[in-house]
C-alpha positions as CSV (number, residue, x, y, z in Angstrom):
1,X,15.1,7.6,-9.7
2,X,15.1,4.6,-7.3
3,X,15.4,1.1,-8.1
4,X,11.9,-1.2,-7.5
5,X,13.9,-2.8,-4.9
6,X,14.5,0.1,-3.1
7,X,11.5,1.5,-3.2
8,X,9.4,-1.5,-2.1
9,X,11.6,-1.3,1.1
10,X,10.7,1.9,1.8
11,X,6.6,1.1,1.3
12,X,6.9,-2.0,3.0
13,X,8.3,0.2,6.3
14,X,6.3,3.1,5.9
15,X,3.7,0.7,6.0
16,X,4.8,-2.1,8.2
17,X,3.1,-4.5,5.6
18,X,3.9,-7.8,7.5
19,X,2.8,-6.4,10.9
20,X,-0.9,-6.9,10.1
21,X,-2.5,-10.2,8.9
22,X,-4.4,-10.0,5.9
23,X,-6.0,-12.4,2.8
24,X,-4.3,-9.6,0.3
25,X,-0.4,-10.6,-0.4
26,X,0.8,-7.1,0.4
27,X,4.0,-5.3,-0.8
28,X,5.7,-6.4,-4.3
29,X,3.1,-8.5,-6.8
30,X,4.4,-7.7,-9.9
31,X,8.0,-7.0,-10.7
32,X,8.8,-5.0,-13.8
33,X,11.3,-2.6,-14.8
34,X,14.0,-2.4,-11.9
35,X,14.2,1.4,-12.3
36,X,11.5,4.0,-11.1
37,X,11.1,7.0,-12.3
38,X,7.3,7.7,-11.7
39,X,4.7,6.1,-9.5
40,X,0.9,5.6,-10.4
41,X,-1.8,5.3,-7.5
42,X,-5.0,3.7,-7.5
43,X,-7.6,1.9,-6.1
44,X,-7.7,-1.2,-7.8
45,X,-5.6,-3.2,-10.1
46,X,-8.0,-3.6,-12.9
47,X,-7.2,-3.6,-16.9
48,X,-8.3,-0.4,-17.0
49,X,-6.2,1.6,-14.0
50,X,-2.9,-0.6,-15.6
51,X,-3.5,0.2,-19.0
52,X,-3.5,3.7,-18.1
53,X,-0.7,3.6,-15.8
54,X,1.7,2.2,-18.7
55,X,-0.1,4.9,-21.0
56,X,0.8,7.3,-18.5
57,X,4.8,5.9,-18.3
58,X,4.9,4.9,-14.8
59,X,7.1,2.0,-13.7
60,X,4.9,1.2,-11.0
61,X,1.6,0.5,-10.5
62,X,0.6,1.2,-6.4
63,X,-2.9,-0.1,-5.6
64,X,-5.5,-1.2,-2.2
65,X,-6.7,-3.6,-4.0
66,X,-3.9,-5.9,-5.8
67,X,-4.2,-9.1,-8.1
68,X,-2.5,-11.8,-5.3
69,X,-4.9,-12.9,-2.5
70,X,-5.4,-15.9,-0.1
71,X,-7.5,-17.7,-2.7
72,X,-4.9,-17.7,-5.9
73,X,-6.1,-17.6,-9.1
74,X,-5.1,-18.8,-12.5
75,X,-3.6,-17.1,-14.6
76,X,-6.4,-16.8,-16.9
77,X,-9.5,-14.6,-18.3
78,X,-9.6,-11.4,-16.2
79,X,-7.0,-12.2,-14.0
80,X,-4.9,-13.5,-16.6
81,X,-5.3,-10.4,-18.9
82,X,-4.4,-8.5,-15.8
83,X,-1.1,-10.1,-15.3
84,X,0.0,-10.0,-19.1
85,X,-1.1,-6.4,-19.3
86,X,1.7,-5.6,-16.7
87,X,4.3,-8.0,-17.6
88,X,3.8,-6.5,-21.6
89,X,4.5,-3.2,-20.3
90,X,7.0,-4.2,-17.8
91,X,4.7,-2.3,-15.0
92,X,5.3,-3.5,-11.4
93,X,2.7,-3.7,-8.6
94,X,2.6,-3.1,-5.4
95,X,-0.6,-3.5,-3.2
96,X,-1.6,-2.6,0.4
97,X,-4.9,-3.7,1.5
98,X,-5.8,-3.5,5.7
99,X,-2.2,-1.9,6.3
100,X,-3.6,1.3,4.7
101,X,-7.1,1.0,5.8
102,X,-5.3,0.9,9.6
103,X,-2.6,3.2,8.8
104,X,-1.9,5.9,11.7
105,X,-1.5,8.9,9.7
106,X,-1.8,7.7,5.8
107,X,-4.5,5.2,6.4
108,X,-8.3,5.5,5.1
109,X,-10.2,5.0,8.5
110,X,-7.4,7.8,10.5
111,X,-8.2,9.8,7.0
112,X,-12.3,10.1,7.3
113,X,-12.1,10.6,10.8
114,X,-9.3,13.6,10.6
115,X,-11.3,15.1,7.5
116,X,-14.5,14.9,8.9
117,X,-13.5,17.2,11.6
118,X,-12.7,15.1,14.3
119,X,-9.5,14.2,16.8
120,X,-8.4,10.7,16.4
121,X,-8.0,8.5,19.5
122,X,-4.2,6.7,19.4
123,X,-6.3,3.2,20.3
124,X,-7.5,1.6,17.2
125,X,-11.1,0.2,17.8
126,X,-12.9,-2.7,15.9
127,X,-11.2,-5.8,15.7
128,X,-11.0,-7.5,11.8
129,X,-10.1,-11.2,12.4
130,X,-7.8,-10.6,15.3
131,X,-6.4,-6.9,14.5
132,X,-8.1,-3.7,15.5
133,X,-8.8,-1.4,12.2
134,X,-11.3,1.2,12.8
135,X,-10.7,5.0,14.1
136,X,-12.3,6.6,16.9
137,X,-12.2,10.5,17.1
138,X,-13.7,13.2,19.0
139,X,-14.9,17.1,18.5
140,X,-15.4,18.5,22.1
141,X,-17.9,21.5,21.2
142,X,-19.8,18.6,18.4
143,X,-20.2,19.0,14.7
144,X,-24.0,18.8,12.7
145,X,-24.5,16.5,10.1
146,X,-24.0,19.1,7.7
147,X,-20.8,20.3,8.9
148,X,-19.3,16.9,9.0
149,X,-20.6,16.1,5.4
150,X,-19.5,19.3,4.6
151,X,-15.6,18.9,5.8
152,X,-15.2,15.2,4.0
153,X,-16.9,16.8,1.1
154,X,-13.0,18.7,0.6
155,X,-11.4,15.6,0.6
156,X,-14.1,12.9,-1.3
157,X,-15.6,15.2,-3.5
158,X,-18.9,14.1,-2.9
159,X,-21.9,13.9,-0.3
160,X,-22.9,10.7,1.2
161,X,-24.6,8.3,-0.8
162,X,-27.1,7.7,2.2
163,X,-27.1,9.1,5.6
164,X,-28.7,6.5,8.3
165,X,-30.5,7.3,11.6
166,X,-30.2,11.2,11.7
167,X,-31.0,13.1,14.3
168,X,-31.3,17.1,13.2
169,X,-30.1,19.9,15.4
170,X,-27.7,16.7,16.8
171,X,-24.0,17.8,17.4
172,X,-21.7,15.1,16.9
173,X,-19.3,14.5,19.4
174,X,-17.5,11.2,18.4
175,X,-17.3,9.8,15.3
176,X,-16.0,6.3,14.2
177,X,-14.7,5.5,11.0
178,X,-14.0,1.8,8.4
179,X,-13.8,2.1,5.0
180,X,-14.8,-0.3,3.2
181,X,-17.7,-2.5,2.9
182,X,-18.2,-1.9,6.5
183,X,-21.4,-1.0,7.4
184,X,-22.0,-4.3,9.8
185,X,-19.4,-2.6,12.3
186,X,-22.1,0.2,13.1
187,X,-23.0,-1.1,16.1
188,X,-19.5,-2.0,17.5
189,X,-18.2,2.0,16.8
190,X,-22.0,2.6,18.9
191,X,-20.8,0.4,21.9
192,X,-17.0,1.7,21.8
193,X,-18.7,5.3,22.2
194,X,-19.8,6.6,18.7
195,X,-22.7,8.5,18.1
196,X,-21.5,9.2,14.2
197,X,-20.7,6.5,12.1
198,X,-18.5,6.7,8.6
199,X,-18.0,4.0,6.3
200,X,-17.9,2.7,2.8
201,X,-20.3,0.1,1.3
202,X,-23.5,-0.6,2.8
203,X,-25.5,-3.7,2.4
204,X,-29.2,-5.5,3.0
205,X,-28.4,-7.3,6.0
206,X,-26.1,-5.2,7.7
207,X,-29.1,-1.9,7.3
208,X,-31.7,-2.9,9.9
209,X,-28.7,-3.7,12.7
210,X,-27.1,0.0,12.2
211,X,-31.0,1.7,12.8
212,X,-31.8,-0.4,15.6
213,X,-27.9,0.3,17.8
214,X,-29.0,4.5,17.2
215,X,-25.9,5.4,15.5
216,X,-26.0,7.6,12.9
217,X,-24.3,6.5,9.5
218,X,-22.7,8.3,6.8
219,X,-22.4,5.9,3.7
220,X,-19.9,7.2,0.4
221,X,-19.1,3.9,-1.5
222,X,-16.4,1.1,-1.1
223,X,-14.1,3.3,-3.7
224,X,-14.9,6.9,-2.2
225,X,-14.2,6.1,1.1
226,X,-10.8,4.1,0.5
227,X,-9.8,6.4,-2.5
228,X,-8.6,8.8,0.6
229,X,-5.7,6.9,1.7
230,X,-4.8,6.3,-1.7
231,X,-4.4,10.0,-2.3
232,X,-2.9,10.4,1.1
233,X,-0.1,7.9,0.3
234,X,0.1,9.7,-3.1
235,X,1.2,13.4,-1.3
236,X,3.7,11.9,1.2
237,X,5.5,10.0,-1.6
238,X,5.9,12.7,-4.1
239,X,7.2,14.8,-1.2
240,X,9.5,12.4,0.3
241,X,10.5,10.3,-2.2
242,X,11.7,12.4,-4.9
243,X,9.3,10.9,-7.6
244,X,7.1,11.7,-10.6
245,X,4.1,10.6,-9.1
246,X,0.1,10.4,-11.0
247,X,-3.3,9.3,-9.7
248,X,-5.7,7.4,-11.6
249,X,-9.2,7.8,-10.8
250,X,-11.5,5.0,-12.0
251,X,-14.6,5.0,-9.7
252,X,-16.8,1.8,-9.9
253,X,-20.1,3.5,-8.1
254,X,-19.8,1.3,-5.5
């Protein structure tokens, strides 16, 4: 057991929450119950994933995507129900948004680009209003398309959604990676030296500018491809923190 206090100390470290700037208000949003016995991950902080964490007896509720952003909202409909939901149970939430997707070792974009296969650069690439995000790796003998979609398979459970601009027989010899609705950074991970491309969430606009820069583009969904640091962060705290720990999946198909 560790009180809530505690235990958004530690998170905010491990994650060094105030280093990065970000419209999300990360670390504590909720507090609950000021003892923790068990931990729930998930994606989002919907109705559903904190109805199920209180079903499931966790004291707190550790999401990307929290209820507290640059733009606050009333405390009413959705957002509202949200917020009663926890305080009912006496859930607390915690939410990290762009720390995790930048992460070094527990974050989404380091994730895909380890589990696909490849060797992570130290330099983060692709600047996201003023901080650098993305991943950068390399596989010196190259990986096929199939290969690659076959590592992250072991890790997201699922093939891409789409695959952009392939080129078969190709072996991949660096790969950039930004979860996320990400797909307009295709052709800044092509000029910083990409040939592979992984990311979340594609979109109409963003499509033509990835074919025409030659990359070649894996797309798996905003929740697949940010689900992975979730799970990540899941493992190192049950491990080091002594905790009852549970994962709520809640997929949106998007």
């Amino acid at each position: 057991m560790k009180t809530l206090a505690e235990l958004a100390e530690s998170l905010d470290a491990l994650l060094d929450v105030r280093a990065i700037p970000d419209d999300s208000k990360n670390g504590l949003q909720v507090e609950g119950r000021r003892e923790v016995r068990r931990i729930a991950f998930a994606l989002d902080a919907c109705l559903e994933t904190i109805r199920e964490a209180a079903a499931r007896q966790a004291d707190l509720l550790v999401v990307h995507h929290g209820l507290l952003w640059k733009e606050m909202l009333r405390a009413c409909g959705t957002h509202g129900a949200r917020l009663a939901a926890c305080f009912t149970s006496g859930l607390s939430l915690y939410a990290v948004h762009l720390p995790l997707d930048a992460h070094t070792s527990l974050g989404n974009n380091v994730s895909l680009i380890e589990d696909a296969g490849f060797v992570p650069f130290p330099k983060r690439i692709i600047d996201y209003h003023g901080y650098c995000i993305g991943y950068l790796g390399e596989c010196a003998d190259g990986l096929s398309i199939e290969a690659i979609c076959a590592n992250l398979e072991r890790t997201l459970f699922c093939r891409p959604s789409r695959i952009l601009g392939a080129h078969e027989g190709k072996l991949y010899k660096k790969a950039a990676a930004v979860s996320g609705g990400a797909l307009f950074y295709a052709e800044e991970a092509a000029r910083a030296g990409a040939e592979l491309y992984i990311t979340g969430e594609g979109s109409h606009s963003a499509y033509h500018q990835a074919i025409e820069c030659g990359i070649t583009t894996l797309i798996y969904g905003h929740y697949t491809s940010e689900m992975i640091g979730i799970r990540r962060l899941e493992k190192y705290c049950r491990g080091n923190f002594g905790l009852e720990t549970t994962i709520i999946d809640c997929p949106t198909g998007y």
